[in-house]
MIKE-889293 format. One line per 8 residues: number of its first residue (from 0); their letters; for each residue x, y, z of C-alpha. Coordinates in nm, 4 decimals. Layout:
BEGIN
NUM) A) X,Y,Z | ...
END
This chain:
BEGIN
0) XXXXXXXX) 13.5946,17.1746,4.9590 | 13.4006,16.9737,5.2543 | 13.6061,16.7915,5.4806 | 13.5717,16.4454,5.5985 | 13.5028,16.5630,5.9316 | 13.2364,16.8644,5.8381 | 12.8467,16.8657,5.7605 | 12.7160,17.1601,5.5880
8) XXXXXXXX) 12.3652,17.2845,5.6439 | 12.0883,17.4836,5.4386 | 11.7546,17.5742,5.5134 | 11.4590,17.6895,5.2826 | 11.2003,17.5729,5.0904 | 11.3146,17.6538,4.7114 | 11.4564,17.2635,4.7339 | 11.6201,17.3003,4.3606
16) XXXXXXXX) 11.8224,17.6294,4.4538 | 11.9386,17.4830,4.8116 | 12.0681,17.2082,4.6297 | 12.2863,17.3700,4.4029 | 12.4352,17.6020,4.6442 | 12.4951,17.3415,4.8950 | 12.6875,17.1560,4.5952 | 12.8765,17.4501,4.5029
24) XXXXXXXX) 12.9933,17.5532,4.8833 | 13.0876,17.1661,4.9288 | 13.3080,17.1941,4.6148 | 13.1378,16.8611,4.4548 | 13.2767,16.9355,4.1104 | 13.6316,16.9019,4.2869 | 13.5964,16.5570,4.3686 | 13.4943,16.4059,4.0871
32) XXXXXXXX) 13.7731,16.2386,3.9240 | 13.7101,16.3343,3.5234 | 13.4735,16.5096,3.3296 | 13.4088,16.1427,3.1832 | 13.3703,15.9677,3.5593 | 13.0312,15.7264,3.5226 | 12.8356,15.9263,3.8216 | 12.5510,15.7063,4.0195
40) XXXXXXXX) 12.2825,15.9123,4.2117 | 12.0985,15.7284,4.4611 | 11.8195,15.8414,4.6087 | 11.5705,15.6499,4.8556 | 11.2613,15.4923,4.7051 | 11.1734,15.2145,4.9661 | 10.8103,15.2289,4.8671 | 10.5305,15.4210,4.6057
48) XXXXXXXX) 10.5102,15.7088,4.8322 | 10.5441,16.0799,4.8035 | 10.8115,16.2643,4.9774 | 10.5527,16.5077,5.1742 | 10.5173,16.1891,5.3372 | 10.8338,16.1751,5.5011 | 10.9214,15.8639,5.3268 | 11.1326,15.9420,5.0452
56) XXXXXXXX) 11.3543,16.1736,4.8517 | 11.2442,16.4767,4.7053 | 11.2724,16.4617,4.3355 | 11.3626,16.8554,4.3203 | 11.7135,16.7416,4.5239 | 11.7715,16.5126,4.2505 | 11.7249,16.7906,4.0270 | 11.9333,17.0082,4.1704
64) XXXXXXXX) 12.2236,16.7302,4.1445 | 12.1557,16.6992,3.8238 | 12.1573,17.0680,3.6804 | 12.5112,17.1213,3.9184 | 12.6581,16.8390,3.7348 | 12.5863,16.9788,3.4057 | 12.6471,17.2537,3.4654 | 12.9952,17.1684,3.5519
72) XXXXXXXX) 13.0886,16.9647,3.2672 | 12.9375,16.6245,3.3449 | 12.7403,16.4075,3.1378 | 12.7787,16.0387,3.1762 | 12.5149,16.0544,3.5011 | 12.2431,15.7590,3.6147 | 12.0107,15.7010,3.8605 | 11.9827,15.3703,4.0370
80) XXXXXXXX) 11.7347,15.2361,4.3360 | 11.5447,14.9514,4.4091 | 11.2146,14.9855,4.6450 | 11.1971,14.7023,4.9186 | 11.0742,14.4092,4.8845 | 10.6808,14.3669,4.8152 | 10.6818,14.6820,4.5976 | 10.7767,14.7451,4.2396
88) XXXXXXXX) 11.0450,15.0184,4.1784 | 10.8906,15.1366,3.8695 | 10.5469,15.2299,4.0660 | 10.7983,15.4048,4.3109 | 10.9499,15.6164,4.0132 | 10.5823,15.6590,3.8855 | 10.4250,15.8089,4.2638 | 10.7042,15.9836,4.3899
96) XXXXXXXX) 10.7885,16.2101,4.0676 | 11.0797,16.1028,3.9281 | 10.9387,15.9099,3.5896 | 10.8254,16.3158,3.5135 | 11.2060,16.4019,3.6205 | 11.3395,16.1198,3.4234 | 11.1539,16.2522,3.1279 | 11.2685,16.6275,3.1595
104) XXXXXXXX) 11.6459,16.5663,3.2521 | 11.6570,16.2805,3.0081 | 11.8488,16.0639,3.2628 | 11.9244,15.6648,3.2394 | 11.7281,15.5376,3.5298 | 11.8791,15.1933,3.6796 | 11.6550,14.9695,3.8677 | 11.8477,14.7431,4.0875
112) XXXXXXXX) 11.5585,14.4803,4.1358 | 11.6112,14.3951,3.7677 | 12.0324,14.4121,3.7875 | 12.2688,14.1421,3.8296 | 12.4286,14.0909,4.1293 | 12.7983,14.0012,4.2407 | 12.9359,13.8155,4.5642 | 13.1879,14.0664,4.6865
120) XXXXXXXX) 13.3973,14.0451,5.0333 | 13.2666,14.3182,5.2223 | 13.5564,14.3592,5.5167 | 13.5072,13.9662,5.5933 | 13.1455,13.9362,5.5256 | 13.0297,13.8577,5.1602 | 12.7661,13.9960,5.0136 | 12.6107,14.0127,4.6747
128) XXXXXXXX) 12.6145,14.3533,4.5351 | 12.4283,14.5006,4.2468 | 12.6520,14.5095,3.9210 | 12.5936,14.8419,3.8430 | 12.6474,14.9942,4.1943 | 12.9730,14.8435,4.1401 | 13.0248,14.9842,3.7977 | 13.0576,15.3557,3.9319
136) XXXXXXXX) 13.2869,15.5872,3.9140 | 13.1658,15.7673,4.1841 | 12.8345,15.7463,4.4295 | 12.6096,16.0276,4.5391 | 12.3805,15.9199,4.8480 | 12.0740,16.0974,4.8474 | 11.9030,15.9341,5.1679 | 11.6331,16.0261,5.3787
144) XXXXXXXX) 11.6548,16.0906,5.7665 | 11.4022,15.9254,5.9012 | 11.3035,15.7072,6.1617 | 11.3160,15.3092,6.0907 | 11.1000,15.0778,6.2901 | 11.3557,14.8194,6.3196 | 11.6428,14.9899,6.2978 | 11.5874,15.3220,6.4904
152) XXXXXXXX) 11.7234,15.5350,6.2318 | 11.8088,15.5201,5.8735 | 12.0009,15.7647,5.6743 | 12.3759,15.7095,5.4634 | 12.4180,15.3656,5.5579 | 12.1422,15.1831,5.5610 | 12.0333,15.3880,5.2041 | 12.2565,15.1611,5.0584
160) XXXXXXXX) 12.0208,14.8295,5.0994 | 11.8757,14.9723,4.7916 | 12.1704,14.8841,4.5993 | 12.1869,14.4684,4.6578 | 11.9301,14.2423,4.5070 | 11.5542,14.1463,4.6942 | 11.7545,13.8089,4.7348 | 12.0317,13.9752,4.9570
168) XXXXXXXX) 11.7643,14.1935,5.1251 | 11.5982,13.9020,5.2806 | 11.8999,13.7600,5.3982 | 12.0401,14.1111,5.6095 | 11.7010,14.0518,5.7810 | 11.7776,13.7025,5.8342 | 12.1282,13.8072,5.9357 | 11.9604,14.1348,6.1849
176) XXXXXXXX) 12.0395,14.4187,5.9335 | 12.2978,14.5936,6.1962 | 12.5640,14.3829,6.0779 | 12.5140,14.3417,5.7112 | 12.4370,14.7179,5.6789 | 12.7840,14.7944,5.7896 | 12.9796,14.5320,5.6031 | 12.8038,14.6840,5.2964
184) XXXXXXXX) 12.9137,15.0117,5.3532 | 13.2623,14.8721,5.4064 | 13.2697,14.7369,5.0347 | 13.0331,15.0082,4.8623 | 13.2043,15.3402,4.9067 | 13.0092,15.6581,4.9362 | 13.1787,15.9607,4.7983 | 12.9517,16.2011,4.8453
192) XXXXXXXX) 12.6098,16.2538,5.0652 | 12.3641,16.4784,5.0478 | 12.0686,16.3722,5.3304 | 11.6900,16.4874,5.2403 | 11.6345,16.6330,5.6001 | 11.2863,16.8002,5.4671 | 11.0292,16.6123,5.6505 | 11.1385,16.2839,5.7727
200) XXXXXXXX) 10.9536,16.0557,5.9792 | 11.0967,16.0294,6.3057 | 10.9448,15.6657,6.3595 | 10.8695,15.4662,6.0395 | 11.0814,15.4251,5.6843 | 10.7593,15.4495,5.5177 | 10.6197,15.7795,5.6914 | 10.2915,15.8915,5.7627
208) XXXXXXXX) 10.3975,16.1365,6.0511 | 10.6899,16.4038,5.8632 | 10.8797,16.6199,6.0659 | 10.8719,16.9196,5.8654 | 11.2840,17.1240,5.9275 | 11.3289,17.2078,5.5677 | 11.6954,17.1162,5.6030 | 11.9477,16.9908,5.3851
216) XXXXXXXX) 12.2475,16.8664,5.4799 | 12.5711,16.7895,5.2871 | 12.8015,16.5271,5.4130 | 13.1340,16.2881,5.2991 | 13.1753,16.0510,5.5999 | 12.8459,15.8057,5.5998 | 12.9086,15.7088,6.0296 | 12.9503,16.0807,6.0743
224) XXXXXXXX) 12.6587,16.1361,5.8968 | 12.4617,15.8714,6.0572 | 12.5715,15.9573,6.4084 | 12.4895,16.3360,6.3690 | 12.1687,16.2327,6.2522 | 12.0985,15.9839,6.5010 | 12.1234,16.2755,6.7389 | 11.8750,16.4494,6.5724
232) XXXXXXXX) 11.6236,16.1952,6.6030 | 11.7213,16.1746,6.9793 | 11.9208,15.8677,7.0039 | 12.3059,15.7968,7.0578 | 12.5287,15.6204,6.8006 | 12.5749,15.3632,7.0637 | 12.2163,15.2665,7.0271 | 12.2566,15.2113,6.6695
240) XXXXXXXX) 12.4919,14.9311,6.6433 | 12.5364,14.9301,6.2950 | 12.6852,15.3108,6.2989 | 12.9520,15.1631,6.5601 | 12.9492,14.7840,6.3461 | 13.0856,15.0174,5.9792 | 13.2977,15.2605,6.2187 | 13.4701,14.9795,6.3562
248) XXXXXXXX) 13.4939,14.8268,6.0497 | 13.7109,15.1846,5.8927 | 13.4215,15.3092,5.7455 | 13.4165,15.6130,5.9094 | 13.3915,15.7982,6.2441 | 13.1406,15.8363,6.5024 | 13.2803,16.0749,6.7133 | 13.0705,16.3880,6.7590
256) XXXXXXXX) 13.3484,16.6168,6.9109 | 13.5718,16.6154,6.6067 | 13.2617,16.7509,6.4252 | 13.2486,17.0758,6.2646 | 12.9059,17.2032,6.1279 | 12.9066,17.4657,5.8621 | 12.5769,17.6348,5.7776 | 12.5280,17.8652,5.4735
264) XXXXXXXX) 12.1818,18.0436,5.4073 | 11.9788,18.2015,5.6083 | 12.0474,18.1826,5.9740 | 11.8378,17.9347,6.1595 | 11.9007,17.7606,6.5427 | 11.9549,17.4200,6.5403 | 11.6421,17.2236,6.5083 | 11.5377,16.9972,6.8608
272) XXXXXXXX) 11.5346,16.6456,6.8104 | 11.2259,16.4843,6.6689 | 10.9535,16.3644,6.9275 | 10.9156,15.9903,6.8200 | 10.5185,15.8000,6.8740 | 10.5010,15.5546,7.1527 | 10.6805,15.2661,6.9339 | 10.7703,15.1311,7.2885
280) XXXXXXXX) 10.4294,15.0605,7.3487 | 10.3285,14.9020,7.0569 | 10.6197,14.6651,7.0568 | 10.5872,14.5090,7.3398 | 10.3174,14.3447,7.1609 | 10.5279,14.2008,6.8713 | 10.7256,13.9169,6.9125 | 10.9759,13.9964,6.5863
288) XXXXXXXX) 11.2421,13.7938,6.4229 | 11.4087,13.8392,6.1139 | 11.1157,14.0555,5.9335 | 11.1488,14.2695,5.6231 | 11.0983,14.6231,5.6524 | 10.7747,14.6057,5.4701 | 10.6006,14.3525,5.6464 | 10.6932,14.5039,5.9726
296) XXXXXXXX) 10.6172,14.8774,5.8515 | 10.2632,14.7814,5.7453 | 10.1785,14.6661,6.0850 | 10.3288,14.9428,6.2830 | 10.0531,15.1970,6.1594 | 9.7692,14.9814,6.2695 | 9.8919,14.8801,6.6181 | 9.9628,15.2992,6.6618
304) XXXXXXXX) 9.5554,15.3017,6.5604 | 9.4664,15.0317,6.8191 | 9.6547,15.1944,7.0678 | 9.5171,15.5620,7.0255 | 9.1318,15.3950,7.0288 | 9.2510,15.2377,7.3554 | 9.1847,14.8880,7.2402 | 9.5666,14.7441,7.1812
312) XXXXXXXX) 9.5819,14.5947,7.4973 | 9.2022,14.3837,7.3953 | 9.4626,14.1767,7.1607 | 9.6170,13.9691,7.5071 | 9.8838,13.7699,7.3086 | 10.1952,13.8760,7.1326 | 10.1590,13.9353,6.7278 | 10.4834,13.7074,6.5537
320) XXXXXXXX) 10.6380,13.7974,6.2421 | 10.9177,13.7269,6.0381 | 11.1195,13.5051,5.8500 | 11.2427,13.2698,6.1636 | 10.8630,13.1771,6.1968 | 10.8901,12.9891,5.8961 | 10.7710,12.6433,5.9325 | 10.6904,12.7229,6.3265
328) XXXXXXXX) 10.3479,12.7139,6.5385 | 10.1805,12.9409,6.7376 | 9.8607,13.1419,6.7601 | 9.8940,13.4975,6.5893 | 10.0992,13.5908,6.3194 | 10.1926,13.8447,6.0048 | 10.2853,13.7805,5.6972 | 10.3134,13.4139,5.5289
336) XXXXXXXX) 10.5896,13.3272,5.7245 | 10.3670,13.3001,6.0124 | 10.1594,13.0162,5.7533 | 10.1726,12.7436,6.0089 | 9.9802,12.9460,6.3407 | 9.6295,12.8868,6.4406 | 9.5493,13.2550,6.2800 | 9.7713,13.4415,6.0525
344) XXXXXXXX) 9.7186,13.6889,5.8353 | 9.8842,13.6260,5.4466 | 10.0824,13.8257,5.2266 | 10.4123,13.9184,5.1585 | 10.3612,14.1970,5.3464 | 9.9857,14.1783,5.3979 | 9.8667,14.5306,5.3166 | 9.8036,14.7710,5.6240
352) XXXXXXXX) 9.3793,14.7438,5.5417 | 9.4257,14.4148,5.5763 | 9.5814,14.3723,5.9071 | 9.3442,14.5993,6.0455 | 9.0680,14.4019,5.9544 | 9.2094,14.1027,6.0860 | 9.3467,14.1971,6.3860 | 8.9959,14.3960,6.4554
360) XXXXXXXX) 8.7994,14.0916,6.3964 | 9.0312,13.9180,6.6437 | 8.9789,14.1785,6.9150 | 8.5831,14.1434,6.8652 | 8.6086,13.7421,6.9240 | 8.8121,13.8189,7.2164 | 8.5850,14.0969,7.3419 | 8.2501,13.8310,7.3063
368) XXXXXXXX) 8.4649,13.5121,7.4794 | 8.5244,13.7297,7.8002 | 8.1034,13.8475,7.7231 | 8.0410,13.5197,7.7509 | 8.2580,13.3765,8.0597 | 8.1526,13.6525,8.2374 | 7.7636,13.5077,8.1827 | 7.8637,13.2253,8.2858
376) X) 7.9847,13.3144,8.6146
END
């Protein structure tokens, strides 16, 4: 059986068949409490987009859960995810593949945007929690490693947002995420992961830009986890506080030299870590505070565009967005918390079309004032 201190490895492409042999080698059966224990899979479903994308998990994995744990005597099995805010869940289940899986496997699907919630203390920090997340026996995390364009990286942990109510999302953005993320973890208790390492975006939660390794990887300790992958998208654990925030808080470790990696299949050399965009670049143009994931996501893609055509810099003031603009002034903003600048752009998030139209059309006015001063002159 996998030990608390061990990540096991596959490579391939026959996602299904990895799957179960990864399961089987970690001895997942064995932990299970009883044939009868009320098993939650949880895969990652921010948004309506495929997994080729590098955005979410690949239905086949799920699959492959699925068949193991019938396989091996287990029945009472659910799936349960909520998409961020600003997207419907069910058109998530619809696009990425899983209302076809939920029709084959003829599993309850659980969407946590329509679920009760519960205050719970999460290791000093309450937090309302998603009934049904706390109704499980036990919890299979099926994240994504990806990049996150807030958060660095997201993976075990921070897969667990999908579990609280849209409410509760707004407020860990409020609250910076880094915290909140790990106080969750600290009262939602993962008992088994298995990461989608397939083709992750290095940058952005919502992809665009996979990183295709073909890699699964099998995992019990979420900081572990989160640490190892950190490393594989070129960043310390350090410079993810919440991985430090939920070890600190007993979660888990975060020490790299008491891991052991185990690697079954064929043999492969470890992949390099991911080369990341220029997100430096682009954000020294946003002035950010408190956003959701979505808002912020949709306007990553277009500043990337802006900066490729060489024109990013034409913009000359900082873009705001998030929730602490609420009720403040200024001259360029995102989103409809930004309702009280001279220009914003509305929506909640404004769709990525539509902030490159606006911030385009800003960039031309610009472009013609400095036309005309220099006429002038």
């Amino acid at each position: 059986m996998i030990q608390q201190n061990e990540i096991i490895k596959t490579y391939g492409t026959n996602y299904k068949t990895m799957t179960r042999e990864l399961l089987e080698t970690a001895g997942l059966s064995e932990m299970i409490p009883s044939k009868d224990a009320r098993i939650g899979i949880k895969p990652n479903l921010v948004a309506p987009i495929p997994a080729s994308y590098g955005a979410t998990t690949h239905p086949e994995i799920v699959a492959g859960i699925i068949e193991y744990l019938r396989a091996s005597g287990f029945s009472q099995i659910v799936i349960l995810e909520s998409s961020w805010v600003g997207d419907k869940t069910s058109e998530s289940l619809e696009v990425c593949g899983y209302s076809e899986l939920l029709r084959e496997y003829d599993v309850p699907f659980l969407d946590m945007q329509k679920d009760r919630a519960r205050k719970i203390d999460a290791g000093g920090m309450e937090l309302m929690i998603c009934q049904e997340a706390l109704a499980l026996d036990f919890l299979i995390n099926v994240p994504v490693l990806k990049g996150h364009c807030q958060t660095k990286v997201t993976c075990a942990l921070k897969n667990m947002k999908g579990l609280i109510p849209n409410s509760e999302k707004r407020h860990f953005h409020a609250w910076g995420l880094h915290r909140p993320i790990a106080h969750l973890a600290a009262a939602l208790h993962q008992d088994f992961i298995l990461v989608d390492q397939i083709c992750g975006d290095p940058d952005c939660e919502d992809g665009g830009n996979p990183y295709v390794t073909n890699c699964l990887m099998a995992a019990r300790d979420p900081v572990l986890c989160d640490a190892y992958g950190a490393s594989l998208l070129g960043y310390g654990a350090d410079e993810i506080p919440y991985i430090i925030m939920a070890e600190e808080l007993g979660v888990g470790s975060a020490d790299l030299h008491k891991l052991c990696i185990r690697q079954i299949g064929h043999s492969q050399e470890e992949e390099k870590p991911a080369k990341r965009r220029r997100l430096v670049a682009i954000q020294d143009k946003v002035e950010e505070v408190d956003s959701c994931s979505a808002c912020y996501a949709n306007l990553v893609p277009v500043l990337l565009r802006l900066e490729e055509e060489g024109t990013l810099d034409q913009l000359g003031e900082k873009l705001a967005i998030g929730q602490g603009y609420r009720g403040k002034k200024g001259r360029l903003g995102i989103g409809n918390c930004t309702r009280c600048f001279e220009q914003y752009i509305p929506g909640c998030p404004p769709e990525i079309e539509e902030i490159d139209a606006f911030l385009r059309e800003i960039i031309r006015k610009q472009a013609g004032s400095e036309g005309t001063d220099r006429g002038v002159q």
